[in-house]
C-alpha positions as CSV (number, residue, x, y, z in Angstrom):
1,X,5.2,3.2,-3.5
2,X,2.5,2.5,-6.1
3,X,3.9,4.8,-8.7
4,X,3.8,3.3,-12.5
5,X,6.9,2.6,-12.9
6,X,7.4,0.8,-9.8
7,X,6.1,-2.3,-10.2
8,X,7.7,-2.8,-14.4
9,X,11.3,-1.6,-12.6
10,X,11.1,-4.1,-9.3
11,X,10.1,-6.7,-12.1
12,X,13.1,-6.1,-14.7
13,X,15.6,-6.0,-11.0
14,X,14.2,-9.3,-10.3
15,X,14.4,-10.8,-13.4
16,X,18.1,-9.1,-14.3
17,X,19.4,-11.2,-10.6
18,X,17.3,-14.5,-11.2
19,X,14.9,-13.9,-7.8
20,X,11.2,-14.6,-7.2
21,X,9.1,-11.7,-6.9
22,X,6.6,-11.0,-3.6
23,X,5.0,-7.9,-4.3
24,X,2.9,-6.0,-1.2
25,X,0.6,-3.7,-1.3
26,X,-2.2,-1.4,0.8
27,X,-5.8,-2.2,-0.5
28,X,-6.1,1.2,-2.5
29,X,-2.7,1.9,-2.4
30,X,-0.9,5.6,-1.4
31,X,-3.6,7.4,-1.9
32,X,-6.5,6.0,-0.3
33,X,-4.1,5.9,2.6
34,X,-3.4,9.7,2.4
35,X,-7.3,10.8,1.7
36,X,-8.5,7.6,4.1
37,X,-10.8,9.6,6.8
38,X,-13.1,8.1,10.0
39,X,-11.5,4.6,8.4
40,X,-9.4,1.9,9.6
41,X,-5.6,1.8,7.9
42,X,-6.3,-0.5,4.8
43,X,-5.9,-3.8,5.0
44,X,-2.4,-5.2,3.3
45,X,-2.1,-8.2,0.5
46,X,0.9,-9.8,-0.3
47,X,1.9,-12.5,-2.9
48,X,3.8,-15.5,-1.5
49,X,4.3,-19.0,-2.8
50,X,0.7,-20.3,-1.7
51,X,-1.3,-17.2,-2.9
52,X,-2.4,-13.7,-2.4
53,X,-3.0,-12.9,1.2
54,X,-5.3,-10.1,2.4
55,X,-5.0,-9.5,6.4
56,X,-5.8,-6.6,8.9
57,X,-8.3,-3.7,8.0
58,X,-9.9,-3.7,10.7
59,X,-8.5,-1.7,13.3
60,X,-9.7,1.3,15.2
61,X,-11.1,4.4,12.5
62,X,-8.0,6.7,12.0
63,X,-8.4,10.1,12.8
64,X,-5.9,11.6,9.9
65,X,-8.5,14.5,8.4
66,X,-10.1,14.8,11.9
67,X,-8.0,17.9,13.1
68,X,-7.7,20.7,9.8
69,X,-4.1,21.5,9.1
70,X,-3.2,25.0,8.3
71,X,-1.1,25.4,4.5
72,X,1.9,27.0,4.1
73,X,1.8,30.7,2.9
């Protein structure tokens, strides 16, 4: 998840144990994903030893605010 203290926590883990870090990540993170409407799911970028990569994004428009949801009372 892209909370704040996600990445500072996942980077301190890292450190602490001595591993390399990949870190990967939706293109607008949680939240465009949640609000993301007549769109494609957003492409993804990782980190890896050559580089960031960016791939997909271009798939079929998602139909996630196309049918209303009713609340709770």
């Amino acid at each position: 998840m892209d909370w704040p203290s996600t990445s500072p926590y996942v980077s301190a883990l890292a450190q602490d144990f001595g591993l390399p870090l990949f870190r990967s990540w939706r293109e607008g993170g949680f939240e465009r994903e949640m609000l993301r409407n007549a769109a494609p799911t957003a492409p993804v970028l990782f980190e890896s030893p050559d580089g960031l990569i960016r791939t997909g994004g271009e798939g079929p428009n998602g139909r996630r605010l196309r049918f209303p949801r009713s609340r709770p009372v």
